[in-house]
C-alpha positions in Angstrom: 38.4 105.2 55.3 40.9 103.8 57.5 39.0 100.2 56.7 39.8 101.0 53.0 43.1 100.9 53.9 43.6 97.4 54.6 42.2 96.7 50.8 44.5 93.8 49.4 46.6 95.3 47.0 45.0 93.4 44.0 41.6 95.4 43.9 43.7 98.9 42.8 43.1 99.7 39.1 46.2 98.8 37.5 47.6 95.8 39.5 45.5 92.8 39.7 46.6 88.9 41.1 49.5 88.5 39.1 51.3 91.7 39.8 49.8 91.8 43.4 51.8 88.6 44.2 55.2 90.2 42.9 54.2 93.5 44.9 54.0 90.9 47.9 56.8 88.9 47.6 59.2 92.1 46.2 58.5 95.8 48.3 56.2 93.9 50.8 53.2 95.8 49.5 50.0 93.9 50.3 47.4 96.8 51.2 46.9 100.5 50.1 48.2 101.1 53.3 51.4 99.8 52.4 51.6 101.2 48.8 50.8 104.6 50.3 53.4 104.3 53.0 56.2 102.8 49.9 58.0 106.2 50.0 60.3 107.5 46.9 64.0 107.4 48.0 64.9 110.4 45.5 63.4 112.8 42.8 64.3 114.4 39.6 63.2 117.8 38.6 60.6 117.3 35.7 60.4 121.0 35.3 62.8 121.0 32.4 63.3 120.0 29.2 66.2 119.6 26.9 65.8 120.1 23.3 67.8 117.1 21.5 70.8 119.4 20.1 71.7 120.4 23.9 71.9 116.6 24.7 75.5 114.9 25.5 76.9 111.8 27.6 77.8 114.0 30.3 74.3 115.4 31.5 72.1 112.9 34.0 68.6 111.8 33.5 66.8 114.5 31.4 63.5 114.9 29.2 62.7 115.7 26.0 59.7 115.9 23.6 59.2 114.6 20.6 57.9 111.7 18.1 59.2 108.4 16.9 59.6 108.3 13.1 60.6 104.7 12.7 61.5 101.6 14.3 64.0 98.9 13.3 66.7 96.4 14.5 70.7 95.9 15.3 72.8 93.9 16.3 73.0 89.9 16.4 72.2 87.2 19.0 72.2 88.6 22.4 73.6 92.3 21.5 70.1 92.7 19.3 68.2 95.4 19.5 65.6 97.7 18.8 66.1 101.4 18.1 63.8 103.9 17.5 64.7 107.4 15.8 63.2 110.4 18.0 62.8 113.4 16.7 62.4 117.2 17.5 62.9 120.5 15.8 66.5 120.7 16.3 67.6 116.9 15.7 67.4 113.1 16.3 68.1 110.7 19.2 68.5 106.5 19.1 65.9 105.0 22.2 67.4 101.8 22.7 65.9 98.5 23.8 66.8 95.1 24.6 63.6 93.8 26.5 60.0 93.8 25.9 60.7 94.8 21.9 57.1 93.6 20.9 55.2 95.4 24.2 56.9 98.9 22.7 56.2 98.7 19.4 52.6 97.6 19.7 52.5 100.6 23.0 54.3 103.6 21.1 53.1 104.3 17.8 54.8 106.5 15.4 54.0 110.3 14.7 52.6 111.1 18.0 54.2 113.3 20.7 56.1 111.4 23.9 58.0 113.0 26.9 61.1 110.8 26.8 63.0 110.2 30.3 66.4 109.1 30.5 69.9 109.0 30.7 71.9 109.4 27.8 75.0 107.8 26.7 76.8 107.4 23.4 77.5 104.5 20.9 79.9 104.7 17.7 79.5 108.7 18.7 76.2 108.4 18.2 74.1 109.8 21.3 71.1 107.3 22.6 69.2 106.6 25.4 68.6 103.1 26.9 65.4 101.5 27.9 64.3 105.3 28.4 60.2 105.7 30.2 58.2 107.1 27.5 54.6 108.8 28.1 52.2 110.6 25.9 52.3 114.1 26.4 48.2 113.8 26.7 48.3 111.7 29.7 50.9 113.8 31.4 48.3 116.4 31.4 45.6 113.6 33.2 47.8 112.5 35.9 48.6 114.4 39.4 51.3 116.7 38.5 54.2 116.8 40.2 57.3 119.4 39.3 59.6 116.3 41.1 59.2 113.2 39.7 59.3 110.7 42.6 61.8 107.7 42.2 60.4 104.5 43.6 63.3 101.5 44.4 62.2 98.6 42.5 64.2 94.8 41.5 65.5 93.7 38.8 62.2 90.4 39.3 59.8 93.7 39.2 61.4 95.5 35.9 61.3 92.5 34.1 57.6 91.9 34.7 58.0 95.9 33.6 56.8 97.0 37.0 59.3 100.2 37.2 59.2 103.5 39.2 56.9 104.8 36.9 54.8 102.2 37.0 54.5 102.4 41.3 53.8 106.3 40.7 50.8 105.5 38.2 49.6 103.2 40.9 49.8 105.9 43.8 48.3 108.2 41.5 45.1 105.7 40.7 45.1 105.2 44.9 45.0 108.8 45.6 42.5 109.6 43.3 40.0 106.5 44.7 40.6 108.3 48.2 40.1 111.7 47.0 41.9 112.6 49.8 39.1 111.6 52.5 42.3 110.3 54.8 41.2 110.5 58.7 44.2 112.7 60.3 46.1 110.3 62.9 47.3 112.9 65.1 45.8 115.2 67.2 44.4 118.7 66.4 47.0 120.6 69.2 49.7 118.4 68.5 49.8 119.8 64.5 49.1 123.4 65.9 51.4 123.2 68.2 54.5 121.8 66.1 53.0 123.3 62.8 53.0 120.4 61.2 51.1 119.4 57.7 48.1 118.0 57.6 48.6 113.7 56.9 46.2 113.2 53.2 48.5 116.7 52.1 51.7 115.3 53.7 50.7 111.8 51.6 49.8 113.4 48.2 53.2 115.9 48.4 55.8 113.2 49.6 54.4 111.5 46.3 53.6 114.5 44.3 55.6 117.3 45.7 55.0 120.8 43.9 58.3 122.2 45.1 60.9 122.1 47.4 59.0 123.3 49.8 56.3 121.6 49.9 58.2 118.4 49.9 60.3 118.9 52.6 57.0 120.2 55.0 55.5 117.0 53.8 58.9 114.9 54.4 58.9 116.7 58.2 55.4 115.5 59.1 55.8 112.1 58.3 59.0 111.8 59.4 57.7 113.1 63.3 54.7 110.9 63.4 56.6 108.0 62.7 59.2 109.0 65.4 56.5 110.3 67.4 54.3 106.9 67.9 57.8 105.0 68.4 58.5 107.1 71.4 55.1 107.9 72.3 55.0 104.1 73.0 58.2 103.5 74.8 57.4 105.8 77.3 53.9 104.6 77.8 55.6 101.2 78.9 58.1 102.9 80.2 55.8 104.7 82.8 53.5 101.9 83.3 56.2 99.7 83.9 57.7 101.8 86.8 54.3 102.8 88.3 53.0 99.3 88.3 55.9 96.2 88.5 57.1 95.7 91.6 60.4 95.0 92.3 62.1 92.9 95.0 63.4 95.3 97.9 67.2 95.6 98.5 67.3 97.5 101.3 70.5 96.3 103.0 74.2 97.2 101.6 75.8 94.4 103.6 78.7 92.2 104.9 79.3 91.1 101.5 79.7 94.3 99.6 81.4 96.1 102.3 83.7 93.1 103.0 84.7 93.2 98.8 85.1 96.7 98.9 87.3 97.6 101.9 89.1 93.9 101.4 89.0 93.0 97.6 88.3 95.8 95.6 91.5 95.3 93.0 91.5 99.7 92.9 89.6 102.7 93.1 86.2 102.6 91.3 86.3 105.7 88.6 84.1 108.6 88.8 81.8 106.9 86.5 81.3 103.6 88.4 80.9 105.2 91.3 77.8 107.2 89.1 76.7 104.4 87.9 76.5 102.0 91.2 74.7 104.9 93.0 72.0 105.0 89.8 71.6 100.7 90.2 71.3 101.0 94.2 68.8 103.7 94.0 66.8 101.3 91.5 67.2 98.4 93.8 66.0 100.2 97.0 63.3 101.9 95.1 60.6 98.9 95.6 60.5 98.9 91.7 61.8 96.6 89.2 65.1 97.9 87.7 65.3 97.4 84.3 68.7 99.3 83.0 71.1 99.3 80.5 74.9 99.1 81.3 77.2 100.4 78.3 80.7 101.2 78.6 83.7 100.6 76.4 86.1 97.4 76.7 88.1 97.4 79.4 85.5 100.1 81.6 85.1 98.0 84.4 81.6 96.8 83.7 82.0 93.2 85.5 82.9 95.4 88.5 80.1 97.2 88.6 78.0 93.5 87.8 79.7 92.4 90.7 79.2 94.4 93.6 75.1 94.5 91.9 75.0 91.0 92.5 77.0 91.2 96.1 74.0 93.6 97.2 71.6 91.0 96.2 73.3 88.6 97.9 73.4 90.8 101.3 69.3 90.8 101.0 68.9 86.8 100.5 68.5 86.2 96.7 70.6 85.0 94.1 71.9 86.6 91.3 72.5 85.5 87.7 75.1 86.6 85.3 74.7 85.3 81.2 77.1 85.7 78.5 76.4 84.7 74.8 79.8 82.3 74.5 81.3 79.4 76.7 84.6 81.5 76.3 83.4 85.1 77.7 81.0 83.0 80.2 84.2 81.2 81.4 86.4 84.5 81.4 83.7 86.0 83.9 83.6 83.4 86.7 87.1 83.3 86.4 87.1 86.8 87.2 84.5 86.9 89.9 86.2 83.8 91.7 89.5 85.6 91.6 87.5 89.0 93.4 85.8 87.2 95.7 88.8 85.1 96.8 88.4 84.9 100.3 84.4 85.3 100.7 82.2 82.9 101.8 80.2 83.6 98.3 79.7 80.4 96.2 79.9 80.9 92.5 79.1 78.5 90.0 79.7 78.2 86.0 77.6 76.3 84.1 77.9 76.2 80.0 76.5 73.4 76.9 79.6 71.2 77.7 79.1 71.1 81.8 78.7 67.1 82.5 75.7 65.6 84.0 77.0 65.6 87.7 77.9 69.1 88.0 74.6 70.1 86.3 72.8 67.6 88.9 74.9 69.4 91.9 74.2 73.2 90.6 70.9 72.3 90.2 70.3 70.9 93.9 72.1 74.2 95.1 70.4 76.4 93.5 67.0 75.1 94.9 68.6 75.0 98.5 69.6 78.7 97.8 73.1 77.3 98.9 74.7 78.6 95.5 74.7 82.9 95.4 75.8 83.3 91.9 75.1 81.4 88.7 78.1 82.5 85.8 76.9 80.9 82.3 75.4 80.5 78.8 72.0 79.4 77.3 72.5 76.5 79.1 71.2 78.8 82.1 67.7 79.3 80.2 67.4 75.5 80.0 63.9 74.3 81.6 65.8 71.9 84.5 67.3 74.9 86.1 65.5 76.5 88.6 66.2 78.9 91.0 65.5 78.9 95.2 65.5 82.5 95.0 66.7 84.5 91.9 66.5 88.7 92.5 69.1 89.6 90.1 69.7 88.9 86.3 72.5 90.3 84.7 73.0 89.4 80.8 76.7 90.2 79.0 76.4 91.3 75.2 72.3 91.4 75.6 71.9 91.8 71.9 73.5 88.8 70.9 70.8 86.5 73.0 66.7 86.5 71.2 64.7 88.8 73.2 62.4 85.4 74.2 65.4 83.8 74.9 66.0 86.4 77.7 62.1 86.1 78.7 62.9 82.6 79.6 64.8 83.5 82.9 62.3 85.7 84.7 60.1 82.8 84.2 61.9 81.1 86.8 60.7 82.9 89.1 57.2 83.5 90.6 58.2 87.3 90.8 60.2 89.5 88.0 63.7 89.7 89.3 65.8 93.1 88.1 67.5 93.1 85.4 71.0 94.8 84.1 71.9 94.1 80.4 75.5 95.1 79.3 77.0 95.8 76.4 80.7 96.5 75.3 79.6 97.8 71.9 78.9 101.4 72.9 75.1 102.5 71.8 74.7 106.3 69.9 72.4 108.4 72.1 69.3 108.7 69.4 69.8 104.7 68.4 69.4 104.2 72.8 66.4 106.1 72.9 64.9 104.3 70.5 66.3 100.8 70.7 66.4 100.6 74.7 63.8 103.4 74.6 61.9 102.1 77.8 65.3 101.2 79.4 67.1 103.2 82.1 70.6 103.9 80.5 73.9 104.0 82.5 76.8 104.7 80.6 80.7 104.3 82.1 82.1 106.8 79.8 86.1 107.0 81.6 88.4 104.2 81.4 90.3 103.0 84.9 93.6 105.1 85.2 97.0 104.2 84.0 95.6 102.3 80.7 97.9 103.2 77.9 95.6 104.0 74.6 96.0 101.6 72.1 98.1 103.4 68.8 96.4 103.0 65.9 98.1 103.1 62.4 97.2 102.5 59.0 99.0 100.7 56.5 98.3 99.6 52.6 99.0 96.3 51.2 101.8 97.4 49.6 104.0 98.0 52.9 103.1 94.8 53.9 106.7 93.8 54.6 106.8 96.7 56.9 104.3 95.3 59.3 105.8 91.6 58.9 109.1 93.2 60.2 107.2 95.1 63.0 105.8 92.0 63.9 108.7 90.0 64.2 110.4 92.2 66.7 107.1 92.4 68.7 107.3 88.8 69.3 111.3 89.1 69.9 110.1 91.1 73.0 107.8 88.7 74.2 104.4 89.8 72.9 101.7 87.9 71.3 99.4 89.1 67.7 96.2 88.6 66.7 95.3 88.9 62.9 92.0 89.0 62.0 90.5 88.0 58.5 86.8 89.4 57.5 86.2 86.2 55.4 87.4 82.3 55.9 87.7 81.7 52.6 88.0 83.3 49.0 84.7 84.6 48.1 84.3 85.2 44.2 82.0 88.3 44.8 84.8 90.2 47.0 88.2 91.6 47.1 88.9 90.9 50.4 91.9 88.9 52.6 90.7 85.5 53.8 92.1 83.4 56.2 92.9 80.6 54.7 94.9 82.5 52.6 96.8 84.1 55.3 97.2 81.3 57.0 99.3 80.0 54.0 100.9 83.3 53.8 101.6 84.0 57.6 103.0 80.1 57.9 105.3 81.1 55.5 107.0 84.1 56.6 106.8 83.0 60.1 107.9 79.1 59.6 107.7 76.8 62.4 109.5 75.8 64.8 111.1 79.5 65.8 107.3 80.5 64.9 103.9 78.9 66.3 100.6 80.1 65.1 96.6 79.0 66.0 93.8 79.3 64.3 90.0 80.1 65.4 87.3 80.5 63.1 83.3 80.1 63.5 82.9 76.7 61.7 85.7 75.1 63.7 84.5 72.4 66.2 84.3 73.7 69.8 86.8 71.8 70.9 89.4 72.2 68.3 88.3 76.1 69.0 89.1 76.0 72.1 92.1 74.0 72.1 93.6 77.0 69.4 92.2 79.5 71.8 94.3 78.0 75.2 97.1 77.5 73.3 97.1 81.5 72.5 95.7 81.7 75.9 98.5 79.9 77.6 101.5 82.2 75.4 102.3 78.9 73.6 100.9 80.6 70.0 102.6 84.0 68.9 100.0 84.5 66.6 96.3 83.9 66.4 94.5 83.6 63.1 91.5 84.2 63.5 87.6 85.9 62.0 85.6 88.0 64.0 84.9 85.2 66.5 87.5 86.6 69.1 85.4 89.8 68.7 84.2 89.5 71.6 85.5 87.9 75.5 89.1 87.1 74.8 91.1 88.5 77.5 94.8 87.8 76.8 96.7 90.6 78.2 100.2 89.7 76.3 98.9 90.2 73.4 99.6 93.4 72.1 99.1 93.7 68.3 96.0 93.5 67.0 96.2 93.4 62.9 92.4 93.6 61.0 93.5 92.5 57.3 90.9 94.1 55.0 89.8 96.9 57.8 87.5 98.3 55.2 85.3 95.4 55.3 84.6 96.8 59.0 82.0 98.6 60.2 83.3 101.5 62.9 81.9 99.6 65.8 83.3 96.4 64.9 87.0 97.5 64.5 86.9 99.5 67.9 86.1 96.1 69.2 88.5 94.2 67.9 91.0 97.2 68.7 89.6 96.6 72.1 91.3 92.8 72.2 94.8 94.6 73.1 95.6 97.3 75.9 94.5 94.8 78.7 98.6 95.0 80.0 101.0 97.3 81.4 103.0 97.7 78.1 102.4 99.4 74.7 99.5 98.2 73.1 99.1 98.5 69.0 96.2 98.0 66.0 97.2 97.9 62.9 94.4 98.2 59.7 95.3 96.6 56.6 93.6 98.1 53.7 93.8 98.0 49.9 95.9 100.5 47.7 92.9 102.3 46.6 90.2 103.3 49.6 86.8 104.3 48.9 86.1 108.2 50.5 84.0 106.2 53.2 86.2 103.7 54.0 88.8 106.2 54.1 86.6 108.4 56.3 86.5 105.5 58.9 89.9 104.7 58.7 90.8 108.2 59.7 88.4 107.4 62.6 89.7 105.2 64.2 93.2 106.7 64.4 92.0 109.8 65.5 90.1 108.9 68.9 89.4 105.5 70.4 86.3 107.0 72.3 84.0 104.5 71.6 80.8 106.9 72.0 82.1 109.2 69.4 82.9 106.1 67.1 79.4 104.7 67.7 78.0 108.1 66.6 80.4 108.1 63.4 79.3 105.0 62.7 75.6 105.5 62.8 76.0 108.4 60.7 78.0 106.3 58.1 76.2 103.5 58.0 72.7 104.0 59.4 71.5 101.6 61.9 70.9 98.6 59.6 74.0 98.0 59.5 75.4 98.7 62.8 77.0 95.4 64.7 74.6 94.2 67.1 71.1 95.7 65.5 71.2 93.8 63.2 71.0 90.6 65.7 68.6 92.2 68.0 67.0 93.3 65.2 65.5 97.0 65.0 61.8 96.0 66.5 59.8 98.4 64.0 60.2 99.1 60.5 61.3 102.6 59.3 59.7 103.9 56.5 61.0 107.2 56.0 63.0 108.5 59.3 66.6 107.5 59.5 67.7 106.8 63.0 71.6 107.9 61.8 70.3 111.5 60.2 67.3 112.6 62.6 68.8 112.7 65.9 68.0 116.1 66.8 63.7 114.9 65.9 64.1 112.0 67.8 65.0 113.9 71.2 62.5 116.6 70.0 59.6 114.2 69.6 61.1 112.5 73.1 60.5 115.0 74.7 56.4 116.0 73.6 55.9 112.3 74.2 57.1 112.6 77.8 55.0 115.1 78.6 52.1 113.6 77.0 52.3 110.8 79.0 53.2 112.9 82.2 49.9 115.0 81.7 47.8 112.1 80.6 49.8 108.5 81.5 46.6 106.2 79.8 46.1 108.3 77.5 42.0 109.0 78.9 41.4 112.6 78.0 39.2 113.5 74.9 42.4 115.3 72.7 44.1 112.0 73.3 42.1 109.3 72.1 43.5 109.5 68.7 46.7 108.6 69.9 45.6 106.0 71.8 43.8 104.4 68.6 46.8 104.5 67.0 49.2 102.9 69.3 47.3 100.2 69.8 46.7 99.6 65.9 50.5 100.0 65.0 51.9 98.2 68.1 48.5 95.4 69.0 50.4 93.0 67.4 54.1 93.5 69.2 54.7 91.2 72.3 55.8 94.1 75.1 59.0 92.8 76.5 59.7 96.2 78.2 60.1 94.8 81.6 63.3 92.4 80.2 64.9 94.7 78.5 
């Protein structure tokens, strides 16, 4: 059965080459498998019907029965028509079409009895229903009944080749029938005795053809855990193999180096947190196993500290140590900051980026091999084949998810051994979207920021007090501070309402003219250079204002600047606005983010806005946001990209499953690590057929 699966689409009853190819290129549907697995994303209650008289304009999709008693035309050019009079006992109703006239007129004969399905609406106070789904009441009785009609997303391509919703659950119908519900079950007999869960052909036929409520949400629960279930099942399996089996390079020693930074250098007390999180990284790298952990903590939580004195203990045990950031900028902010801690050390640190020059690359290059050179501060330029390292034990990667998983593969390779590996991020990760994103990961988090930050205020304003902010500005800059204002778009886009830059540019020259006033400008299709001229000139205080898109998201460090304003704030995702917020605070004086919004908010956006002036912990933001939003969606998944596709659990909704099913799979794996006994071969099979194909990169992260 499970062979009959993998049937190409075009051999169901019903679809054929032609509407095969759209299912392809459309929903991704190229096997029964995949039709199967095409889940409804909403149902209607086909339990009632509405007599004609009771319908009105206000009431959503309902059904009636009835016959058509005539056909005929209205309208000219594109406004014609075809309208059909409907009839029951208590009155008539116009069906109106556009499309496909000749298909219903030939399909729907007068004088016999239809279901009608749609929504109504009214024209010249006449009630009608457009482009409604008709069936005879005959084959209605054939078909699998279902008290919820599933609703199937389809595209505008599919409808006008009239492949609709209806026309998927006629499909699914014809497949079910062909299996006869003959499905092999894919989990184990204990497991769904254990967890009481529904049995898969049932749990298939009700998420399609539900009975009742009940029914559907049993089915809707069972489907949902196995696909959670396997996800984890298989993080964990690496997970344990990974730490059982991979080696790591011994760090035994915490030496002259780190002592010497800590007593001598150390710029202040390490919080409660850091000092958590550098006892969980030295237990990893005395442990005799690879370390392979995520670092997440907000901006400003002292992660390059913690990098640091990681890479000082590699140091003290005679390897090198790596650090990679996904721009020249950020790259170029961090060995400015590990030269200034190490000031004073006999540590050599190096920075190499796209735009080094051939000489220094020849020189870094030499010193690496002579394991002269202890640290290595760049960008992809470090992945390039011509470096290669005497000695590398430690690879430490800034904003992981902005760099291709293979592009990260790339640095282990340059070694004969896998170094360990620390990936950070700024963007702070929700617990469930961890556990499955960086499932197989260790996760330390640096949840407390150093003392004596002032929290950044946060205040909302509409476009119409606009002059308000102008003015707020201007005595902002009096005092010797410095704004950024960020655009979502660079220029005016037809399909949204939104600020764009250039247009603020025009605006904000004007208010602020030159020469009392001098503003830069950085935006992602700028030329490096003329970026980071615009940059250094903000950088060096010689710019009150930066213009700028999302591009100073991330690794812009300037602590005079003080005002962050995000034009358009709605445009932004949670995440993304606590990192831009996360630009200003980096001083000793009052720190501010201002959201420009529209006059009129949607509740979401609203719901957001209130957000982010209520807390600036970025974990509970990060949580708010998933929940929003879903994961899709959420800055940096969609780069790394979410490596499995989701058919039916949401990663935002079903936190509470995800640590449930975390959990059984722990203990699987515990009890049974290779998944050899009898009860588990099922689950074995199964792994390997959903995940063969998927390259593990579980020991880089």
């Amino acid at each position: 059965m499970s062979d009959f699966l993998v049937t190409d689409i075009k051999f169901l009853p019903g679809v054929g080459p032609k509407r095969a190819e759209l299912l392809n290129k459309e929903l991704r549907i190229f096997t029964y498998r995949d039709l199967l697995y095409y889940f409804p994303y909403r149902y209607i209650d086909r339990t009632r019907f509405y007599k004609i008289s009771e319908l009105n304009p206000d009431l959503p999709f309902v059904q009636v029965k009835g016959m058509i008693t005539r056909y005929y035309t209205e309208g000219k050019g594109r406004g014609k028509r075809l309208v059909a009079d409907f009839t029951d006992d208590t009155g008539s109703v116009k069906l109106v079409w556009f499309k496909g006239t000749k298909w219903i007129m030939q399909t729907y004969v007068p004088d016999v009895e239809y279901i009608v399905f749609g929504k109504p609406g009214i024209f010249n106070g006449i009630i009608n229903i457009i482009h409604p789904e008709i069936e005879a009441s005959g084959k209605v009785a054939e078909r699998i009944s279902s008290a919820f009609q599933a609703q199937y997303s389809t595209t505008e391509n599919l409808k006008n080749h009239f492949i609709t919703s209806r026309t998927i659950s006629k499909l699914l119908g014809n497949l079910l029938k062909q299996i006869n519900f003959g499905l092999p079950e894919t989990l184990p007999d204990y497991i769904l005795t254990r967890y009481r869960l529904m049995g898969l052909q049932q749990a298939l036929l009700k998420i399609h053809f539900p009975s009742d409520g009940s029914e559907l949400e049993k089915a809707r629960h069972r489907l949902k855990f196995e696909e959670l279930f396997y996800i984890q099942l298989n993080l964990i399996r690496y997970k344990n193999n990974r730490s059982t089996k991979l080696k790591g390079f011994l760090f035994s020693n915490v030496g002259k180096n780190f002592n010497n930074f800590y007593y001598n250098n150390l710029p202040f007390s390490l919080t409660n947190a850091q000092k958590r999180v550098m006892k969980e990284i030295r237990r990893d790298l005395g442990s005799g196993r690879q370390m392979n952990r995520l670092l997440q903590g907000d901006v400003g939580s002292g992660k390059t500290l913690v990098a640091l004195m990681s890479m000082l203990i590699a140091i003290d045990n005679g390897y090198q140590a790596c650090l990679m950031a996904p721009t020249e900028i950020l790259a170029t902010q961090h060995y400015n900051t590990l030269t200034k801690m190490l000031e004073g050390l006999n540590i050599r640190v190096r920075l190499l980026t796209g735009s080094s020059k051939k000489t220094l690359r020849k020189e870094i290059s030499e010193s690496l091999l002579d394991k002269s050179l202890n640290i290595l501060v760049g960008t992809h330029a470090l992945i390039e084949e011509n470096v290669q390292f005497g000695n590398l034990g430690l690879v430490i990667i800034d904003e992981q998810h902005r760099f291709g998983v293979a592009q990260r593969a790339r640095l282990w390779q340059k070694n004969n051994n896998v170094p360990h590996v620390l990936v950070m991020t700024a963007t702070p990760i929700p617990r469930t979207l961890a556990m499955t994103l960086y499932g197989d990961l260790d996760v330390s988090a640096i949840d407390e920021l150093p003392p004596g930050r002032i929290p950044v205020k946060t205040m909302h304003f509409f476009d119409s007090e606009r002059n308000k902010v102008y003015g707020f500005i201007r005595r902002q800059i009096a005092e010797g501070r410095q704004i950024y204002i960020v655009y979502p778009l660079i220029k005016e886009s037809e399909k949204m309402d939104y600020k764009d830059l250039e247009d603020g540019w025009d605006t904000i020259s004007r208010v602020f003219p030159s020469p009392d006033y001098c503003i830069s400008i950085v935006h992602g299709k700028m030329k490096p250079a003329m970026k980071e001229e615009s940059m250094m000139l903000f950088k060096e205080g010689k710019a009150h204002i930066l213009i700028a898109t999302t591009v100073i998201e991330v690794g812009v460090d300037i602590p005079n600047a003080s005002v962050m304003i995000i034009e358009s704030a709605e445009r932004f995702g949670l995440s993304q606005l606590h990192q831009l917020r996360g630009r200003v605070g980096r001083g000793s004086d009052q720190s501010y983010c201002i959201l420009m919004t529209s006059d009129k908010l949607s509740k979401e956006a609203s719901s957001r806005i209130e957000v982010m002036i209520r807390t600036s912990d970025g974990f509970e933001i990060a949580e708010t946001d998933l929940r929003l939003r879903g994961p899709g969606d959420i800055e940096g998944t969609m780069q790394s990209g979410i490596p499995f596709d989701l058919k039916i659990a949401d990663l935002g909704k079903d936190g509470q499953l995800i640590e449930y099913v975390r959990n059984i799979s722990e203990n699987i794996i515990k009890e049974d690590p290779m998944l050899e006994k009898n009860q588990n071969i099922i689950l074995k099979n199964e792994l390997r057929r959903l995940f063969s194909k998927q390259q593990s990169w579980s020991n880089i992260s």
